[in-house]
Residue frames relative to the residue before (quaternion, step in Angstrom):
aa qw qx qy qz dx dy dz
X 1.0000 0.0000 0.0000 0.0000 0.00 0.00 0.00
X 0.5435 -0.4789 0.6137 0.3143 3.93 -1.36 1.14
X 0.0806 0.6229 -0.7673 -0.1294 3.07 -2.09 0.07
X 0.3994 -0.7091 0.5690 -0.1180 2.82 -1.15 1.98
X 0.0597 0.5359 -0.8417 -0.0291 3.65 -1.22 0.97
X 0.1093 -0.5814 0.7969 0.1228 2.76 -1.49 0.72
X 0.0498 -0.7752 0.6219 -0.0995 3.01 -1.47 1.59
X 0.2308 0.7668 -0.5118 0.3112 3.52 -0.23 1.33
X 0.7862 -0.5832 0.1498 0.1394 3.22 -1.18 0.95
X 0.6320 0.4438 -0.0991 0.6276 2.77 1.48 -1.76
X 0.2651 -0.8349 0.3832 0.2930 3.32 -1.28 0.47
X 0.6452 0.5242 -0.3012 0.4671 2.74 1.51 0.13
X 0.4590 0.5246 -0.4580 0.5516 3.24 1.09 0.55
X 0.5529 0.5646 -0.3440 0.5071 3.83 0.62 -0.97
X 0.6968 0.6032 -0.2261 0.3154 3.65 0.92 -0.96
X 0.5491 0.5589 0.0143 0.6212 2.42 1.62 -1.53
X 0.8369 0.0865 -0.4025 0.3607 3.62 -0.14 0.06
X 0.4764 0.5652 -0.5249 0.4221 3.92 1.34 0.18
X 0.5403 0.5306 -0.5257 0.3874 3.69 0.86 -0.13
X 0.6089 0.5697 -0.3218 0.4485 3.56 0.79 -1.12
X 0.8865 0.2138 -0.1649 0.3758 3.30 0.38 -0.94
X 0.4534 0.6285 -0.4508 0.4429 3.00 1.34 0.93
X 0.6407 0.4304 -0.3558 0.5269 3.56 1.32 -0.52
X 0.6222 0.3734 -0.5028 0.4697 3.70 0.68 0.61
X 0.6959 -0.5281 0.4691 0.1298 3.13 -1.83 0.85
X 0.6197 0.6292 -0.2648 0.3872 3.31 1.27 -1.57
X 0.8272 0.3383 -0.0522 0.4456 3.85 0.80 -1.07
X 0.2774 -0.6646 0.6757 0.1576 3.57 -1.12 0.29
X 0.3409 -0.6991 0.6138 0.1352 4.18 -0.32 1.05
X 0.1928 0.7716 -0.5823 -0.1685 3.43 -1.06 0.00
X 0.3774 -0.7504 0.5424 0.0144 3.56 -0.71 1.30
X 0.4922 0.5246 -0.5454 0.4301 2.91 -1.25 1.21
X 0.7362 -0.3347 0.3340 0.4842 3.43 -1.90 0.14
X 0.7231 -0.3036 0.4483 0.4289 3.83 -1.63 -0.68
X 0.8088 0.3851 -0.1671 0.4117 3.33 0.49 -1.14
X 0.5850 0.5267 -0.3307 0.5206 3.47 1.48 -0.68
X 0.6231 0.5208 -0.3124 0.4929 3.60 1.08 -0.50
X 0.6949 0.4406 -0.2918 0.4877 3.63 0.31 -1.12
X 0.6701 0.5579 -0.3140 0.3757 3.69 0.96 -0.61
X 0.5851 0.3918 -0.4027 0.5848 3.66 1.63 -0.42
X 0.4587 -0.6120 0.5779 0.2848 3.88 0.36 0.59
X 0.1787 -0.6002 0.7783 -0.0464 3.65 -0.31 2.20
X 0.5988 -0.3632 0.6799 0.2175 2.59 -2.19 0.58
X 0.8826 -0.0054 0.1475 0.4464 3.14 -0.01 -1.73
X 0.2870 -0.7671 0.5461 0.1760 3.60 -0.95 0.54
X 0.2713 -0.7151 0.6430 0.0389 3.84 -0.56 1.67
X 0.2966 0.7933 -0.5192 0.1141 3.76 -0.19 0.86
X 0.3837 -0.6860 0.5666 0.2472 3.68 -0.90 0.09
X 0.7798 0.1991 -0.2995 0.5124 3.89 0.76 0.15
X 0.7124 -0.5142 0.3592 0.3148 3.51 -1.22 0.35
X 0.2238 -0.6134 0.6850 0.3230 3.82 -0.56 0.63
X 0.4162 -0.5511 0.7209 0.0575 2.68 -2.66 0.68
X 0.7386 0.0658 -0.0805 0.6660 2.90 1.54 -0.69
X 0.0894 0.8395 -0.5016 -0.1889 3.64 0.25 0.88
X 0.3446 -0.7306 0.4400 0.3923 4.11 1.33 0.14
X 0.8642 -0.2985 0.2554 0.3143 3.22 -0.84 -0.95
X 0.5521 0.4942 -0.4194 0.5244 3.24 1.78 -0.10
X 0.5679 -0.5612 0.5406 0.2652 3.51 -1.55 1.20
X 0.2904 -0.7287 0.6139 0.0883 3.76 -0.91 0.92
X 0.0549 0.7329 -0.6679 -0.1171 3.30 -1.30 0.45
X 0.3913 -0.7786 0.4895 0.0333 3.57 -0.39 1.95
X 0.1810 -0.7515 0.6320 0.0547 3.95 -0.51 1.23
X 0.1976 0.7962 -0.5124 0.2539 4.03 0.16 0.86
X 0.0086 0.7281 -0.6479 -0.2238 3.21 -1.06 -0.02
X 0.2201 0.7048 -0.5016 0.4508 3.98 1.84 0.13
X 0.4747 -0.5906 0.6357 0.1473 3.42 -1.72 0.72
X 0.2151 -0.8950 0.3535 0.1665 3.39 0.07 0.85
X 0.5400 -0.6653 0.2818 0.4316 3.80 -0.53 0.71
X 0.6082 -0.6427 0.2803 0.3720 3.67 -0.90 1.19
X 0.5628 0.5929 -0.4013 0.4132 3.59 1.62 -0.26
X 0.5850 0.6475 -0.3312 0.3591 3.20 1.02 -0.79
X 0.7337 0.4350 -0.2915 0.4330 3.10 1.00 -1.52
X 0.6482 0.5083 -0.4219 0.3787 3.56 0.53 -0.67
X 0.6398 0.5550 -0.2588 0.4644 3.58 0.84 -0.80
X 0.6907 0.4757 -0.2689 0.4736 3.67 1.38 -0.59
X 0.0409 -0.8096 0.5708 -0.1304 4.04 1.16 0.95
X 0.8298 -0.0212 0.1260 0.5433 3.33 -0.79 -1.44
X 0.8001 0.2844 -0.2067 0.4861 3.30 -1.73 0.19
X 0.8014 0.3499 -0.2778 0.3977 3.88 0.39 0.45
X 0.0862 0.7993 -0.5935 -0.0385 3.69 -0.97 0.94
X 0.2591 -0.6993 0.6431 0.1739 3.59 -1.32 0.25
X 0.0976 0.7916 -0.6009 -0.0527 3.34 -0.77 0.89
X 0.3022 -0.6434 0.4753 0.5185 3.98 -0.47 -0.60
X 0.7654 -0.5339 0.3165 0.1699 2.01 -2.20 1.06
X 0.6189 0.4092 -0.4165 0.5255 3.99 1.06 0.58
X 0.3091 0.7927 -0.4750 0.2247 3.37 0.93 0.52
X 0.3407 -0.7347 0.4086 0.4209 3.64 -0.54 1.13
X 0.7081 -0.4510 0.3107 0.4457 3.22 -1.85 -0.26
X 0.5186 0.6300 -0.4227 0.3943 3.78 1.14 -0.91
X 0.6872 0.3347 -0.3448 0.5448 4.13 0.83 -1.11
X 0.6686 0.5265 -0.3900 0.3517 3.76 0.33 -0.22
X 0.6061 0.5397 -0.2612 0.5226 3.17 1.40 -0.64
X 0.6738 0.5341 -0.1581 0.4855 3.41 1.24 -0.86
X 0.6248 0.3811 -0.2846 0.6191 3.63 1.28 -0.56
X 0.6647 0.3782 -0.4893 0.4193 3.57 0.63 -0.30
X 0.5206 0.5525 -0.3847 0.5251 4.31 0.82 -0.28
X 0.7907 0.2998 -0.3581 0.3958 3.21 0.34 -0.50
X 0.6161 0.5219 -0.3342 0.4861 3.74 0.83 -0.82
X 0.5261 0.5783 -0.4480 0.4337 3.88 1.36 -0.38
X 0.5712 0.6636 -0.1841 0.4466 3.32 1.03 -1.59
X 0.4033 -0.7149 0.4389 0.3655 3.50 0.79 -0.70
X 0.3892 0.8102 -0.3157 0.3042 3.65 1.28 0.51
X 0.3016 -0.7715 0.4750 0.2968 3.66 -0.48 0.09
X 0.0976 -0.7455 0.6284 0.1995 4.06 -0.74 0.53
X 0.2057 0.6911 -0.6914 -0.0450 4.02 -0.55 0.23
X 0.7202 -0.3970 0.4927 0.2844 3.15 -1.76 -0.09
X 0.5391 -0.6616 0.3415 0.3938 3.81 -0.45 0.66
X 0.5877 0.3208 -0.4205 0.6122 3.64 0.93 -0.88
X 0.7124 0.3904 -0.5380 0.2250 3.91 -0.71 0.44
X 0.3933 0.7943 -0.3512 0.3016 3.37 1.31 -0.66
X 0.6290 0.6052 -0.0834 0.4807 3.59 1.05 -1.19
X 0.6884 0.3975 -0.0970 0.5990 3.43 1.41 -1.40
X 0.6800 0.6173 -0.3514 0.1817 3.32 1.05 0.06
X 0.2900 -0.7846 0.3907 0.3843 3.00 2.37 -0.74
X 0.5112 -0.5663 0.5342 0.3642 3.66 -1.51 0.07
X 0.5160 -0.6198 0.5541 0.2063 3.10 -1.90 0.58
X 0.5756 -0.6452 0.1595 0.4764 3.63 -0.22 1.00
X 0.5498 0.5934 -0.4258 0.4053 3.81 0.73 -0.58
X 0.5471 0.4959 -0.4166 0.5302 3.64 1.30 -1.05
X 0.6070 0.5873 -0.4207 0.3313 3.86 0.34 -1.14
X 0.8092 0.3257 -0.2683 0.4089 3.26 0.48 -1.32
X 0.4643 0.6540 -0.4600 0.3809 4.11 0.94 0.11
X 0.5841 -0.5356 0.5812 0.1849 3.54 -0.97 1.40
X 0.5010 -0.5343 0.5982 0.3250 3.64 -1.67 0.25
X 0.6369 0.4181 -0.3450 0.5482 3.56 1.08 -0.37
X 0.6500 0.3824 -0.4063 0.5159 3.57 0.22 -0.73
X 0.6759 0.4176 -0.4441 0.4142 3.98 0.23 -0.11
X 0.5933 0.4669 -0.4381 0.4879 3.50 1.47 -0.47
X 0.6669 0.6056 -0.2695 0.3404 3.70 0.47 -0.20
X 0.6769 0.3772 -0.1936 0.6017 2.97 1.51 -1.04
X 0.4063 0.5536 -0.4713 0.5535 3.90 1.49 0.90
X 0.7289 0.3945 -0.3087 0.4667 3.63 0.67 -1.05
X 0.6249 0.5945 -0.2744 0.4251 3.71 1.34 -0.91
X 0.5052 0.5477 -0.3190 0.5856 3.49 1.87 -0.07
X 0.8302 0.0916 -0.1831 0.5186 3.65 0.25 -0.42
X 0.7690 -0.5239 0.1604 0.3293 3.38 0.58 1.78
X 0.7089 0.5732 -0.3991 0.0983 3.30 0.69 0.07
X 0.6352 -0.5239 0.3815 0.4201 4.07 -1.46 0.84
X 0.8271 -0.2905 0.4018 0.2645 2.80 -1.94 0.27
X 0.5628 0.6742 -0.1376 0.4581 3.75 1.32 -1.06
X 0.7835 0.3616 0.0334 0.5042 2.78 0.59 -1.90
X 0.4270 0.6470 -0.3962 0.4920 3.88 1.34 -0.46
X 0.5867 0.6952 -0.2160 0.3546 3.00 0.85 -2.50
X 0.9294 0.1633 -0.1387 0.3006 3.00 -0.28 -1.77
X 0.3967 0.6932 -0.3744 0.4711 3.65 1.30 -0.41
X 0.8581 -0.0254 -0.1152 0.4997 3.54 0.04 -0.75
X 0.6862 -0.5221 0.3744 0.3411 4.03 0.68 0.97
X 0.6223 0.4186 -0.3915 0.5332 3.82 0.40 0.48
X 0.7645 -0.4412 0.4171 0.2168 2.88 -1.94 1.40
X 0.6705 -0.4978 0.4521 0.3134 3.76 -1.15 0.82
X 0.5583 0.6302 -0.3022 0.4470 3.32 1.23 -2.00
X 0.7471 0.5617 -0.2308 0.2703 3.62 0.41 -1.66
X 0.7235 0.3922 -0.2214 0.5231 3.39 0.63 -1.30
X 0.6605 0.5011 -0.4077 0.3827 3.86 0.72 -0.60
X 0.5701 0.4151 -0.3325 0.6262 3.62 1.76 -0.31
X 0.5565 0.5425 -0.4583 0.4311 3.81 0.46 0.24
X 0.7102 0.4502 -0.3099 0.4437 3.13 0.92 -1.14
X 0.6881 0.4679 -0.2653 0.4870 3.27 0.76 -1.38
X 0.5652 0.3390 -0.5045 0.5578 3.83 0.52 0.73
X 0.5335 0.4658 -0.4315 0.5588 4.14 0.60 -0.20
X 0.6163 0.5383 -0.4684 0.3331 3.20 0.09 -0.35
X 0.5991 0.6181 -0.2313 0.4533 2.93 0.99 -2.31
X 0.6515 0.6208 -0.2952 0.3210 3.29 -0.03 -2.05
X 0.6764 0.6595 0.0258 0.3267 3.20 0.75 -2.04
X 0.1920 0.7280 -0.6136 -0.2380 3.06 0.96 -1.77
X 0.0992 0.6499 -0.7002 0.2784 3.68 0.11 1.60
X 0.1058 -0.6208 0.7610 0.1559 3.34 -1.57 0.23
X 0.9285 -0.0217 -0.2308 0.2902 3.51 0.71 0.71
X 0.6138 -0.3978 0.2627 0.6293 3.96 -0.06 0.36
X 0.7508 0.2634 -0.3452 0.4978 4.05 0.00 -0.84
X 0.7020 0.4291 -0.3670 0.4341 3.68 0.31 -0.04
X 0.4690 0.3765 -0.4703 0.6458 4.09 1.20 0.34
X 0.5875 0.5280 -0.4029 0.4623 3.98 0.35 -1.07
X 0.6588 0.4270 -0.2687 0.5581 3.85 0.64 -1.33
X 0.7442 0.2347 -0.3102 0.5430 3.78 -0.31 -0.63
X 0.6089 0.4066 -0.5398 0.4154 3.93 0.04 0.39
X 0.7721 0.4910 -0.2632 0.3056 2.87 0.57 -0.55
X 0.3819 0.6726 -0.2641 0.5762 3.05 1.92 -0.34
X 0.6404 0.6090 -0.1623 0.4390 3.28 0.70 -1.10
X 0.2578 -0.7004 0.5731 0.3385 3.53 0.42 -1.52
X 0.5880 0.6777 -0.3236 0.3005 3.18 1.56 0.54
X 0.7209 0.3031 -0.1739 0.5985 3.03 1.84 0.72
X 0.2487 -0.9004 0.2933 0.2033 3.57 0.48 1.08
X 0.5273 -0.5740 0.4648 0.4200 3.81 -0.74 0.86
């Protein structure tokens, strides 16, 4: 089970969404001031203004404000923006995923977010590989898809890894995808 502070301004909104997420199974609410909350160690933080300091707990940001381009880069893993009329089913869903360690942004921000340095250091080929290494395919099959020697792609991969710090083909696939560096 998530744990949720929900930390927003209004109080009667704050009210209003721990009811909501109290009639779901998926989450555990906690209630109380800021600090009494952050002290039972949330999973996730349900808030309506930007942290300054958001530590270690994944944030899910209710806004309908354009957010500042630092923010977004700075908001990788563990962070989603949704607006602020967002139903409960996508709130509930952005708060699982930002638990998970995942990012949720809005399509026109995605672009504005840039790459995370491991992405930086990946070749245009080694990103084409780590596409085929997304839909399961061998060393062979890497090969023959994109016209290079068996030898080649099995050294492509084994630099994705590195790059990656993967210790294996479904665990680069997993952290790209984490990433946004492989689309669902």
């Amino acid at each position: 089970m998530i744990r949720v502070a929900v930390i927003v301004e209004s109080a009667r909104l704050r009210s209003e969404l721990e009811g909501l997420l109290r009639e779901s199974s998926r989450v555990e609410v906690l209630s109380g001031s800021h600090e009494s909350v952050m002290n039972e160690a949330a999973d996730v933080v349900l808030t309506d203004a930007v942290a300054e300091n958001p530590d270690d707990v994944a944030h899910v940001l209710l806004s309908d404000d354009d957010l500042p381009l630092a923010t977004l880069r700075s908001a990788r893993e563990g962070f989603a923006q949704l607006p602020t009329n967002a139903s409960v089913e996508q709130i509930l869903a952005a708060i699982e995923a930002v638990a998970v360690g995942l990012a949720v942004l809005h399509p026109d921000h995605v672009g504005l977010v840039g790459p995370l340095a491991a992405e930086d250091a990946l070749t245009p080929r080694e990103r084409e590989v780590l596409q085929t290494l997304a839909v399961g395919l061998g060393n062979r099959e890497i090969a023959a898809r994109l016209g290079i020697s068996e030898h080649t792609a099995k050294f492509h991969v084994s630099q994705i890894l590195a790059k990656l710090n993967a210790a294996t083909r479904a665990e680069a696939v997993s952290i790209a995808i984490r990433r946004g560096l492989v689309p669902l």
